[in-house]
Each structure stands twice: as C-alpha cells, then as structure tokens.
BAFI-3210 file (N, C-alpha, C; in Angstrom, 3 decimals, decimal comma, padded with zeros to 6 digits):
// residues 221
n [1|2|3|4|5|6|7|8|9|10|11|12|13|14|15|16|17|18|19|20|21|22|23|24|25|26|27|28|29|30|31|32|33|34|35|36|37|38|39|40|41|42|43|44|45|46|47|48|49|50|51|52|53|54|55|56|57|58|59|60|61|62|63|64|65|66|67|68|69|70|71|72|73|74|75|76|77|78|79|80|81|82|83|84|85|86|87|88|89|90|91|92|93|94|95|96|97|98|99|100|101|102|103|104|105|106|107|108|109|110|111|112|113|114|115|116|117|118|119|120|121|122|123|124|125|126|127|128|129|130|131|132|133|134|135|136|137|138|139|140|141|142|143|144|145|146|147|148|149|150|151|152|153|154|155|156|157|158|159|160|161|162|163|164|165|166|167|168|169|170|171|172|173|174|175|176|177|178|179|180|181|182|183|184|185|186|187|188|189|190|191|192|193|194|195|196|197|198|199|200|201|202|203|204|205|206|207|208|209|210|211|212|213|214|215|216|217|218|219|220|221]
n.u [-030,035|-031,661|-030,777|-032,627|-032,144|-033,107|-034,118|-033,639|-032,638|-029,260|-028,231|-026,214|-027,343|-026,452|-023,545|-023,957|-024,635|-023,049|-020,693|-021,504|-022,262|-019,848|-018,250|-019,805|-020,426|-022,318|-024,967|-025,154|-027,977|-028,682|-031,713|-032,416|-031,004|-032,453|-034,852|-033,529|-032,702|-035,199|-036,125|-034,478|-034,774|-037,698|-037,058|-035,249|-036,978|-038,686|-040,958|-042,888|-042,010|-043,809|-046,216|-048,170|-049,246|-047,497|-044,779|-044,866|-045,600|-042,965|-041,092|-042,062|-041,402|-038,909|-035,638|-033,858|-030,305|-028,331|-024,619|-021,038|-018,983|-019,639|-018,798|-018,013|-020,687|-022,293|-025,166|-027,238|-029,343|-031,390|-029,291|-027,805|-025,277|-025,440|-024,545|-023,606|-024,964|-027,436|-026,986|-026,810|-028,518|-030,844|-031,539|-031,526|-033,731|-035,892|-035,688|-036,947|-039,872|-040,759|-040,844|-042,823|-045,310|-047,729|-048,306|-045,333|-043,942|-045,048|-043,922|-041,253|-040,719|-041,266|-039,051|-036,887|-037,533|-037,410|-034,404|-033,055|-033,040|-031,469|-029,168|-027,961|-028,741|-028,147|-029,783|-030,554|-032,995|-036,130|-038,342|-037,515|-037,714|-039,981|-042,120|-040,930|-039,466|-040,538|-040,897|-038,022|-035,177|-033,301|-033,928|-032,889|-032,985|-031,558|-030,797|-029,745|-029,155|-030,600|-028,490|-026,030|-026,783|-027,289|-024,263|-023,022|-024,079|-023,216|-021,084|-020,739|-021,454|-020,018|-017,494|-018,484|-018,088|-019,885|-020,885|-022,231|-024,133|-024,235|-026,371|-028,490|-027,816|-028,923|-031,631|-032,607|-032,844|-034,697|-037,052|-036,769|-037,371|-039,712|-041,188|-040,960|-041,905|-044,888|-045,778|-048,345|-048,296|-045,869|-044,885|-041,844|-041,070|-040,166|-039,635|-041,616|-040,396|-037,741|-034,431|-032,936|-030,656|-028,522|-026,386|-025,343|-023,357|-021,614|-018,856|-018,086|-017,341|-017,489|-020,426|-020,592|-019,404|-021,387|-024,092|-023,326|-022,908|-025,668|-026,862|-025,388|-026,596|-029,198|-028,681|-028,056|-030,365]
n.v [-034,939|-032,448|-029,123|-027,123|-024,120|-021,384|-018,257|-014,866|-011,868|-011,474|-013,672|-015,365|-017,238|-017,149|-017,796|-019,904|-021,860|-021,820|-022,597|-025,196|-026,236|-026,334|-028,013|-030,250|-030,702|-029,982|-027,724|-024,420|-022,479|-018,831|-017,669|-015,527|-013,233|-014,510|-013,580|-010,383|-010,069|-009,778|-007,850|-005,927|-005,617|-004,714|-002,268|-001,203|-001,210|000,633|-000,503|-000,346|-001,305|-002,016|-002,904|-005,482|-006,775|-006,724|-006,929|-009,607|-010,749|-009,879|-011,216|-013,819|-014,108|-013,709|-015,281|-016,293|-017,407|-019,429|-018,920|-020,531|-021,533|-021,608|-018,980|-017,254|-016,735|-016,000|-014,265|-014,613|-012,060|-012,805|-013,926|-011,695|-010,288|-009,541|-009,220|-007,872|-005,379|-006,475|-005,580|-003,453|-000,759|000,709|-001,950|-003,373|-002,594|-002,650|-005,500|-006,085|-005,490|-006,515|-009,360|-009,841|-009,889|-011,862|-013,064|-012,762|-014,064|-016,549|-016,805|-016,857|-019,161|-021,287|-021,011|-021,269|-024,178|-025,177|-024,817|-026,837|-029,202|-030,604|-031,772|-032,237|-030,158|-026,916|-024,752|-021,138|-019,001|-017,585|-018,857|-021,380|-024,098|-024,347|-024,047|-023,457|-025,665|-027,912|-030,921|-031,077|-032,928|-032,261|-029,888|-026,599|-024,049|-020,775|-018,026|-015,504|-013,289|-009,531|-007,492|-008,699|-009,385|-006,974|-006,141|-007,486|-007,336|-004,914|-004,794|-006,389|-004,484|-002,525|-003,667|-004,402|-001,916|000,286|003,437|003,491|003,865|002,275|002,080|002,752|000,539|-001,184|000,039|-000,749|-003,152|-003,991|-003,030|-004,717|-007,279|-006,619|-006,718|-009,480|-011,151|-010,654|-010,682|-011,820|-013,631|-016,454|-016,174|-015,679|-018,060|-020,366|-023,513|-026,808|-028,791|-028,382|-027,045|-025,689|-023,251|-021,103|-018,719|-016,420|-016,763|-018,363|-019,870|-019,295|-021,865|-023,651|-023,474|-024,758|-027,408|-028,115|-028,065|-029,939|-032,332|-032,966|-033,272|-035,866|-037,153|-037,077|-038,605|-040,787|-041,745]
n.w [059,160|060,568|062,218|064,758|065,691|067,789|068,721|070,477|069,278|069,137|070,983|070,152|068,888|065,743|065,820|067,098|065,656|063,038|063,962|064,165|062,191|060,727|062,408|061,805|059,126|057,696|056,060|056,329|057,285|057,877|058,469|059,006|057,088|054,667|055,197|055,711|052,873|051,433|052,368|051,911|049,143|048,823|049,671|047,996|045,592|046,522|047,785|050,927|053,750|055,150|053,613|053,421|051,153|048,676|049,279|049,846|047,389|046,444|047,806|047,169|044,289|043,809|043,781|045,761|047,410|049,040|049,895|050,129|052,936|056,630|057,867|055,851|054,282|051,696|050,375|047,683|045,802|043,513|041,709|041,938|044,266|047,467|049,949|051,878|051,840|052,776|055,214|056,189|057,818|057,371|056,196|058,322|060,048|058,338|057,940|060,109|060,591|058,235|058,820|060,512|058,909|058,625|055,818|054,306|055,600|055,109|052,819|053,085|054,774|052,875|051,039|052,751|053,547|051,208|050,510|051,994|051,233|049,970|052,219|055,684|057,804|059,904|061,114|061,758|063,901|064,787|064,769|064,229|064,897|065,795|063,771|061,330|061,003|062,390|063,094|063,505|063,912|066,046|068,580|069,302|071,771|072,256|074,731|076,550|078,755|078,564|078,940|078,883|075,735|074,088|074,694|073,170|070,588|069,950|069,763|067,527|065,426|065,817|064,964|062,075|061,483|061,796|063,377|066,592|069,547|072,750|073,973|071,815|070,465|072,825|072,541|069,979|070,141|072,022|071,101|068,854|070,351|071,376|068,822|067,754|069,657|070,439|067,605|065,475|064,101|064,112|067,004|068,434|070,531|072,864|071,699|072,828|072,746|072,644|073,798|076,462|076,198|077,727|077,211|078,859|080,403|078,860|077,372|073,851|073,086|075,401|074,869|072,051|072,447|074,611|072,633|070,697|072,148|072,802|070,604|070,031|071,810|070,858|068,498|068,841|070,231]
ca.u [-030,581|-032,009|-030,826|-032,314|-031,849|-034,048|-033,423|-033,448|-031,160|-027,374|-028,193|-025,811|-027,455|-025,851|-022,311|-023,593|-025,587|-022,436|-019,723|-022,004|-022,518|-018,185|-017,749|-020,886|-020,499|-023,874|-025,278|-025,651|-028,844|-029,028|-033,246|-032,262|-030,020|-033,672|-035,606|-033,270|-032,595|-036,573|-036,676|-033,841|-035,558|-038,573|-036,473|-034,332|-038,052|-039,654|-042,011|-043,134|-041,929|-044,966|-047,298|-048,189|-049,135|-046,323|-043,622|-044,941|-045,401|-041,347|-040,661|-042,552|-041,314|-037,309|-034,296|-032,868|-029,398|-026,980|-023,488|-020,147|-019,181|-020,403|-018,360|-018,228|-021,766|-022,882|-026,367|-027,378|-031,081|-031,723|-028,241|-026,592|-024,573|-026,197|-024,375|-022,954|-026,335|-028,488|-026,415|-027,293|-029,385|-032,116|-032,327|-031,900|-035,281|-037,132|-036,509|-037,810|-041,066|-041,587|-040,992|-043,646|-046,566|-047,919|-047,889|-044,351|-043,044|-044,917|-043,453|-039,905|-040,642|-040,965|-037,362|-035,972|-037,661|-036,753|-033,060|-032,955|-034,111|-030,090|-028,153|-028,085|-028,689|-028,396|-030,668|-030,930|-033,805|-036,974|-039,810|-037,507|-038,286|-041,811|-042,843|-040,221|-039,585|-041,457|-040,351|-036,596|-034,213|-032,661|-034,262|-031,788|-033,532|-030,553|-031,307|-029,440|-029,511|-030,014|-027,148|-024,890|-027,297|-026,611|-022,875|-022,341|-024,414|-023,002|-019,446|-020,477|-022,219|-018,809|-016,937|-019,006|-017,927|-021,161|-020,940|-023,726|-023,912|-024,994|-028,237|-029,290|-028,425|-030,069|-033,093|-032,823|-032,781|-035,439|-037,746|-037,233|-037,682|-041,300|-042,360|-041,104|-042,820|-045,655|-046,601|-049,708|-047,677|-045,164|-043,988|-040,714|-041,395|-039,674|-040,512|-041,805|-039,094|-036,699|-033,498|-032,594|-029,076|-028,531|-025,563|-024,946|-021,557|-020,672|-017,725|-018,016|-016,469|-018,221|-021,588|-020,735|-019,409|-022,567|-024,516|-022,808|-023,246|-027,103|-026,565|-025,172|-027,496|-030,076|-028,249|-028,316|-031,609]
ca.v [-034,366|-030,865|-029,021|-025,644|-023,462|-020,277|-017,211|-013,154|-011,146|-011,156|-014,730|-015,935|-018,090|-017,351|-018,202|-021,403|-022,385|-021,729|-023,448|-026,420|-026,538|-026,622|-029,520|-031,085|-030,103|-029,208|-026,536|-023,428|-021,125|-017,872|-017,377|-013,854|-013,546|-014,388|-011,502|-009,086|-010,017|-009,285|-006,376|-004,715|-005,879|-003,758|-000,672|-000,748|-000,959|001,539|-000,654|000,331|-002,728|-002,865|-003,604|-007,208|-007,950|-005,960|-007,389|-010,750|-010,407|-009,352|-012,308|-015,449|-013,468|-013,519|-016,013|-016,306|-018,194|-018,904|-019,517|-020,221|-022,112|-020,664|-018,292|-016,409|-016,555|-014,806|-014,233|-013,896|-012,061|-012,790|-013,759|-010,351|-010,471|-008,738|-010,019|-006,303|-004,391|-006,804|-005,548|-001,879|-000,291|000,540|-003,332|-004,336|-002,194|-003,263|-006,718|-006,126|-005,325|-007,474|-010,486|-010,078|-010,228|-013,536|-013,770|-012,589|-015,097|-018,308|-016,962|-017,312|-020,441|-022,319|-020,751|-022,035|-025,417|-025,450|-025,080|-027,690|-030,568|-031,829|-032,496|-032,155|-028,294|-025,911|-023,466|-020,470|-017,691|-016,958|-019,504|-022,589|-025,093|-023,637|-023,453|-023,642|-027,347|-028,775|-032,357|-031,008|-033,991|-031,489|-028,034|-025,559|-022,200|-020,012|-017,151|-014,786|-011,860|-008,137|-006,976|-009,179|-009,165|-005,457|-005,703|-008,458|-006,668|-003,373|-005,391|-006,918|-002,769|-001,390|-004,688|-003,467|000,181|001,548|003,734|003,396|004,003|001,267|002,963|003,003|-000,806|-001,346|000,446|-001,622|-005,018|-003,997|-002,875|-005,959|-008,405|-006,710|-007,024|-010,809|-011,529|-009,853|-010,369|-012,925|-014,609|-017,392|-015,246|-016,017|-018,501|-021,557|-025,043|-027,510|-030,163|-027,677|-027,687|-024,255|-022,700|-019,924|-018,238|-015,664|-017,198|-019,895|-018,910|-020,321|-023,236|-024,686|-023,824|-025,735|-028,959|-028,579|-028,619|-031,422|-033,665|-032,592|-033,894|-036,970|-038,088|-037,364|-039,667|-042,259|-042,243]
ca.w [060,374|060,808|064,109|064,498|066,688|067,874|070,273|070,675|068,984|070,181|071,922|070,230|067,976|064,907|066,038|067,480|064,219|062,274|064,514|064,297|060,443|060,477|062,764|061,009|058,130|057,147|055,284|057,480|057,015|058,382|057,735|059,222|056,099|054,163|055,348|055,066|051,676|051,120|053,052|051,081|047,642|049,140|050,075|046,956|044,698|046,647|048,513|052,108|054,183|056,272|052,552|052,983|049,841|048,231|050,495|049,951|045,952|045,754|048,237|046,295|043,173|043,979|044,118|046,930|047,471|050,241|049,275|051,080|053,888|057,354|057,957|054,696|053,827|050,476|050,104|046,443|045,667|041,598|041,420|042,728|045,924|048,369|051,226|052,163|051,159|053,440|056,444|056,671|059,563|056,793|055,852|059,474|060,468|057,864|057,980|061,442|060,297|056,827|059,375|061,408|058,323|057,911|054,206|053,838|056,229|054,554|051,485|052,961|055,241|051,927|050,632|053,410|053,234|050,075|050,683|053,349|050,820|049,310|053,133|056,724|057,817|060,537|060,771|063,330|062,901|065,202|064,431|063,053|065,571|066,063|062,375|059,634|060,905|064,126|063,221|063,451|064,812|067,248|068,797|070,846|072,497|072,890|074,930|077,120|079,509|077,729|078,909|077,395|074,253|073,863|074,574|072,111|069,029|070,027|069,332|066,304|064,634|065,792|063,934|060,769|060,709|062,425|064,837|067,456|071,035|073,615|074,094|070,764|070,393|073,852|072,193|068,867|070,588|073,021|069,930|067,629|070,814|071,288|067,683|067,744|070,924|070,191|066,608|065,688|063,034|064,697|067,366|069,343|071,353|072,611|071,432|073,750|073,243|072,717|074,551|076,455|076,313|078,428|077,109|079,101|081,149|078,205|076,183|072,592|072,967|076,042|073,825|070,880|073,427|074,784|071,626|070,490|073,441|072,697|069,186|070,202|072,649|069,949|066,839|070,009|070,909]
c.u [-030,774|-031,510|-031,741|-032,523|-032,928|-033,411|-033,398|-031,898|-030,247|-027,894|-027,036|-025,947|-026,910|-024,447|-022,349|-023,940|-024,068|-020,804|-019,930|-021,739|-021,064|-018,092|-018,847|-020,456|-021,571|-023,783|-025,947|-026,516|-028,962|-030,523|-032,979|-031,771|-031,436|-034,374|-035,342|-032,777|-034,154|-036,758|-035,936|-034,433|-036,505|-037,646|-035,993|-035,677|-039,177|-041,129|-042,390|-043,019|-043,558|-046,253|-046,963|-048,492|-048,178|-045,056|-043,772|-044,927|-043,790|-040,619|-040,864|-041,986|-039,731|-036,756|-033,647|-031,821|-028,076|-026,112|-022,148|-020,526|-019,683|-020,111|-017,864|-019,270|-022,326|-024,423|-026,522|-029,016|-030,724|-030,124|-027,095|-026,269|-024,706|-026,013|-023,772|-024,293|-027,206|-028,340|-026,213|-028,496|-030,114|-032,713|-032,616|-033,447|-036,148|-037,136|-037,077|-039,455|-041,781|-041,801|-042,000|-044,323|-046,137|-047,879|-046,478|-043,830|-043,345|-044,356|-042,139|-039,827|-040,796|-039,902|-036,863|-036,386|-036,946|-035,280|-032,266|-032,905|-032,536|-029,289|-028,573|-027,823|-028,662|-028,923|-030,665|-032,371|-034,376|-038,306|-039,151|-038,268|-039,870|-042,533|-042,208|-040,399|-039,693|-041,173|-038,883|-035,909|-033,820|-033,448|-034,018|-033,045|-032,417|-030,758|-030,119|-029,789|-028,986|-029,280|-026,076|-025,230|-026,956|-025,441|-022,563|-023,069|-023,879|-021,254|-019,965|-020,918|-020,751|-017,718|-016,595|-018,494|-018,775|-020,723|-021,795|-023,248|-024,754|-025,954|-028,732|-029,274|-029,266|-031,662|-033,942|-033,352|-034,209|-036,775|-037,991|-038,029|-039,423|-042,355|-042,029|-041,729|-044,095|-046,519|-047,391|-049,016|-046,612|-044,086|-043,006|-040,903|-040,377|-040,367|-040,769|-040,963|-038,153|-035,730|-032,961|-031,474|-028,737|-026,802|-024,362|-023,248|-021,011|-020,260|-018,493|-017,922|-016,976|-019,755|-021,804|-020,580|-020,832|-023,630|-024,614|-023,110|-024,471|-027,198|-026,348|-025,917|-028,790|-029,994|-028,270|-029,418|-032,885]
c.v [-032,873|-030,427|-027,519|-025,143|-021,719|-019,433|-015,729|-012,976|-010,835|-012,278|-015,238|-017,404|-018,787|-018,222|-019,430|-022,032|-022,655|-022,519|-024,969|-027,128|-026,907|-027,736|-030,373|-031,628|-029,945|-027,919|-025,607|-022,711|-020,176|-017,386|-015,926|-013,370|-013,090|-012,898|-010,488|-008,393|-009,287|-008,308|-005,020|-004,448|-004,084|-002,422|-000,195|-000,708|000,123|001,186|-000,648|-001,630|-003,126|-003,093|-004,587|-008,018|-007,519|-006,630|-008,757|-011,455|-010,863|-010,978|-013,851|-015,420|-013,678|-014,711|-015,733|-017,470|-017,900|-019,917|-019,163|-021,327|-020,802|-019,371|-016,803|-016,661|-015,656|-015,298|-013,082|-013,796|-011,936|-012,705|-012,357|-010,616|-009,186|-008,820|-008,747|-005,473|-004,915|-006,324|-004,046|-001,322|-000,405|-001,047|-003,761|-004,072|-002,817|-004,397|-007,328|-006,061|-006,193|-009,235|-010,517|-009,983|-011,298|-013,970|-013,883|-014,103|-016,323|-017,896|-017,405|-018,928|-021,747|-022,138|-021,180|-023,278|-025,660|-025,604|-026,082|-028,888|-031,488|-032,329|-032,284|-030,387|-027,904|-024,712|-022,396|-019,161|-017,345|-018,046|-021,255|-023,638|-025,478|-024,069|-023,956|-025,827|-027,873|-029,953|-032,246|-031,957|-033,027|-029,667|-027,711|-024,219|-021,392|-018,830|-016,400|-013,991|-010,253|-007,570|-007,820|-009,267|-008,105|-005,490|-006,759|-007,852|-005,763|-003,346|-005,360|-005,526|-002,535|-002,290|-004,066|-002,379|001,070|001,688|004,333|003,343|002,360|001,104|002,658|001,332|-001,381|-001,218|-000,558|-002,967|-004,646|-004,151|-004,081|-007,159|-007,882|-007,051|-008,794|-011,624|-011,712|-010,540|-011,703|-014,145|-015,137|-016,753|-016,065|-016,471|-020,015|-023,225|-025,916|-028,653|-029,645|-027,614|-026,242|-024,137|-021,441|-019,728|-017,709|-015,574|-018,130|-019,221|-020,306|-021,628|-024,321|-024,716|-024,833|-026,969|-029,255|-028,852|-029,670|-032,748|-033,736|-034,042|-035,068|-037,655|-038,303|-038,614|-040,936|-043,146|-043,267]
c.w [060,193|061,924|063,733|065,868|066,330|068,640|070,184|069,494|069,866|071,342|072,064|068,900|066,693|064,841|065,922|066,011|063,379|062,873|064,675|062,913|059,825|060,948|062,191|059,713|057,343|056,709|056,479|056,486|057,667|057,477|057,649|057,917|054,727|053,827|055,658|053,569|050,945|051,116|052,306|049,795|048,056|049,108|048,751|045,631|045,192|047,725|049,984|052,540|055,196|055,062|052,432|051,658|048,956|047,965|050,350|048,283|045,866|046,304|047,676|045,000|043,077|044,168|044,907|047,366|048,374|050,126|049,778|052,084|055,496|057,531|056,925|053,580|052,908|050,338|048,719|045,932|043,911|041,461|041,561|043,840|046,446|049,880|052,073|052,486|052,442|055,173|057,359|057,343|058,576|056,623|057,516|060,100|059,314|057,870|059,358|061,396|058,756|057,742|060,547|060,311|058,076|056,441|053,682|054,437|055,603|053,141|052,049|053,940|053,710|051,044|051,095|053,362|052,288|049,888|051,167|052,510|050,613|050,576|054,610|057,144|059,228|060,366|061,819|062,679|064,709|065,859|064,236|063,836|066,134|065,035|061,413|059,858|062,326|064,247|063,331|064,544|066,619|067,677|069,672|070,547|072,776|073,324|075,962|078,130|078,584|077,647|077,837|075,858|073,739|073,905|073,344|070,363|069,216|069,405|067,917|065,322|065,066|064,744|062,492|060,184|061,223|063,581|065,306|068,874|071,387|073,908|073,018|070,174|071,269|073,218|070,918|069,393|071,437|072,084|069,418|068,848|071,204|069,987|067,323|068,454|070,863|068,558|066,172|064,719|063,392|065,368|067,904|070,233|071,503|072,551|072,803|074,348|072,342|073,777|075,038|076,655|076,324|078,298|077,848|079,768|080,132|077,344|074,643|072,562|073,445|075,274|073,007|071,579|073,526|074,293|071,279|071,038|072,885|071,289|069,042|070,728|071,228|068,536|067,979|070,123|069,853]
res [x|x|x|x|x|x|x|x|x|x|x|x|x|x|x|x|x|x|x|x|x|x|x|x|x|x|x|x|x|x|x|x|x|x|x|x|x|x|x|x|x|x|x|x|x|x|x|x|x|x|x|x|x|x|x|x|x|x|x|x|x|x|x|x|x|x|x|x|x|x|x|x|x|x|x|x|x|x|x|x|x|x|x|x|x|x|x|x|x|x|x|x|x|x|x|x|x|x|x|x|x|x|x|x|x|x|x|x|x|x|x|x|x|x|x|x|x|x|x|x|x|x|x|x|x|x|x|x|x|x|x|x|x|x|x|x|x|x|x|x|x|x|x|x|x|x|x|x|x|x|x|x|x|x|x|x|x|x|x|x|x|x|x|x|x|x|x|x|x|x|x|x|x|x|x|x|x|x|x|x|x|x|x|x|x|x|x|x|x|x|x|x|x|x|x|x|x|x|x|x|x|x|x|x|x|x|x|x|x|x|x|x|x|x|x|x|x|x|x|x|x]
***
C-alpha cells in the first residue's frame, strides 16, 4: 500500500508520515528531504537554484538515498551523509525555489517513484497524492491554522540550534506557502479523494488513531 500524505509547512505532516511508517512499518519518505538534498548539491557547486536546466542536470545526475528507520532518517547525496547539511536556512530557501521548476521536480518525482518500488511506503511532501502517485491506496491533506504552523516550526528551528524570531518564521512559512500555491508546476493543492486532517486541536496521538482508522477502512473496502 502507498499512503501519502500532503499539507503546508508545520501541518504536521511529517510527524504523521513517520508515526505511521513505525506502526506500519513501511518505508518512510520525506520527498522534502529530496529537494533539499538537490538544492544543497546546487549551492555547494555554485549553481543559482532558480537555473532550471542546471538544477535539473545536478538532480537526474545524483544518487539520492534514504536510510534509517523514521525517526533517524539519513539522507545520503552520492553516498555522503548529508542529513545535517540539508537542514540549514541556505538549503531550506533554496529548496524553496528549485521545487517549484517543472523540470527539477519530474527529475525528483521519478527518485521518489523509484524508491517506492521494494515495500509498502509513506510518503509526505507537497504534490504526492496530486502527482508523485494519484493511484495512492490512501490520500491524507493535513493542514492547519498559521498560527499553530508558525509556533510548531518556530519549536522545531529553536530544537535545531537556530535562533529565529516568530516573525521571521511567520514570514518564512507565509513565503514558501505562496510559491507552493502559486507555482504552475503541481502546486499545493488537495486531492479530490483525499482525506482532510485538520490538525490544529489533535495532539499526536489522536492524529495517528485517526489515520489509522482511515487506513483500515481503506484495507476493508
């Protein structure tokens, strides 16, 4: 079974994706994970993340591998671990901007296909249920209210070591959700027989239940 799951930054998504892939035990993907592995490539060769054919070159051109169970996820580009590197403000802006060109992205929508092919996966990103995989068994929308989107990334940057004001994640999140919205190449949108899960009051716990149930009715039906 595929599940994937979609949604804004600081929905939430990730968590659920990865609390699923444990009681599953499926292979968790973070796509996000993907294209900031790309985006650092670019930065660390010099290439301007917004050159599409550049950016899309380095991406069809690279190994990309995600390793670990969910929770201690290594992402290895050409066999280096890059799972530290991909997680710095510079990568996070640019892979804000290499994921909105259309060539880059079908270069990494067939990485992640490609990953998907040996077991049962969780996926979370942007597009999955849209794009990466439209026939997916299961498709969650996890979405939120900005406020709590902002207080919950503003947790996880102070987690890290960065220190950032509330404002300036406010501003971040506000930013990426217009160029995902927004951009012509499989913007952020929710699927049609997608399943919505409005965060904003559900602790962890009742999320994943409610997942689950989801999950079940679906292996039922």
């Amino acid at each position: 079974m595929i599940i994937a799951i979609d949604g804004p930054s600081g929905s939430g998504k990730s968590t659920l994706g990865k609390a699923l892939a444990r009681r599953l035990g499926y292979l968790y993907i973070d796509s996000g994970a993907v294209y900031r592995a790309v985006a650092s490539l670019a930065l660390d060769r010099g290439v301007s993340p917004s050159d599409e054919e550049a950016v899309a070159g380095l991406a069809r051109d690279a190994t990309i591998k995600l390793e670990g169970d969910p929770d201690s996820l290594r992402v290895l580009l050409d066999e280096a671990d890059v799972t530290e590197r991909i997680r710095r403000p510079d990568a996070s802006r640019a892979s804000s901007i290499v994921a909105t060109l259309p060539r880059v992205r079908s270069e990494v929508v067939n990485k992640l296909r490609g990953m998907s092919k040996a077991r049962g996966v969780v996926m979370d990103g942007r597009d999955i249920g849209t794009w990466v995989f439209p026939n997916a068994e299961v498709k969650l929308f996890v979405d939120a209210s900005v406020q709590m989107r902002v207080s919950r990334r503003w947790k996880e940057e102070r987690e890290r070591g960065r220190q950032v004001s509330i404002d300036e994640v406010k501003s971040e999140i506000e930013e990426r959700d217009a160029r995902d919205r927004a951009r012509t190449a499989t913007p952020l949108v929710k699927a049609d027989d997608a399943i919505l899960l409005d965060t904003s009051d559900l602790d962890i716990a009742s999320l994943v239940e409610r997942a689950l149930e989801i999950i079940k009715n679906r292996q039922l039906d």
